[in-house]
Phi, psi and omega in degrees: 000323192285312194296271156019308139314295194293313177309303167287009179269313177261039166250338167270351159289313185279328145013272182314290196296324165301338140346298169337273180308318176289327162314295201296324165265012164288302194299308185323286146010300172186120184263038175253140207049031178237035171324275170345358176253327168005294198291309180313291173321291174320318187268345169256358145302294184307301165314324175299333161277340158270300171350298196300322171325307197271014194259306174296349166268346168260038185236355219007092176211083222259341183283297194323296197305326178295325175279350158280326159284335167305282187325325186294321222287289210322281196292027145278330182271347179292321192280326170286350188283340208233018133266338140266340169312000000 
């Protein structure tokens, strides 16, 4: 069962991250009228960074995990931020 949770946590972490990635070379591409993916970008980082969390608190390596929960907190206020700009 433990494999199993794991398997499927970095198989929604590589998800996420092409999700990412493909954002990000849309907006590059031509960044005009593509504000809006910004905030998007920001916020599946930040699931991905809960992800991470929860994958290190149940590895109970209980430091990692706050610092992934920071870091999610960091970029949810980074996406509101670039979302009301």
């Amino acid at each position: 069962m433990k494999i199993k949770c794991q398997m499927l946590l970095n198989i929604i972490n590589m998800m996420i991250c092409f999700i990412i990635l493909l954002l990000a070379i849309i907006y590059f591409s031509g960044p005009e009228k593509k504000e809006a993916l910004f905030p998007v970008m920001y916020l599946l980082g930040a699931l991905l960074s809960l992800l991470n969390g929860v994958k290190a608190y149940k590895g109970k390596n209980k430091v990692l995990a706050i610092m992934f929960i920071l870091l999610m907190v960091f970029l949810v206020i980074i996406a509101a931020i670039s979302f009301f700009a």
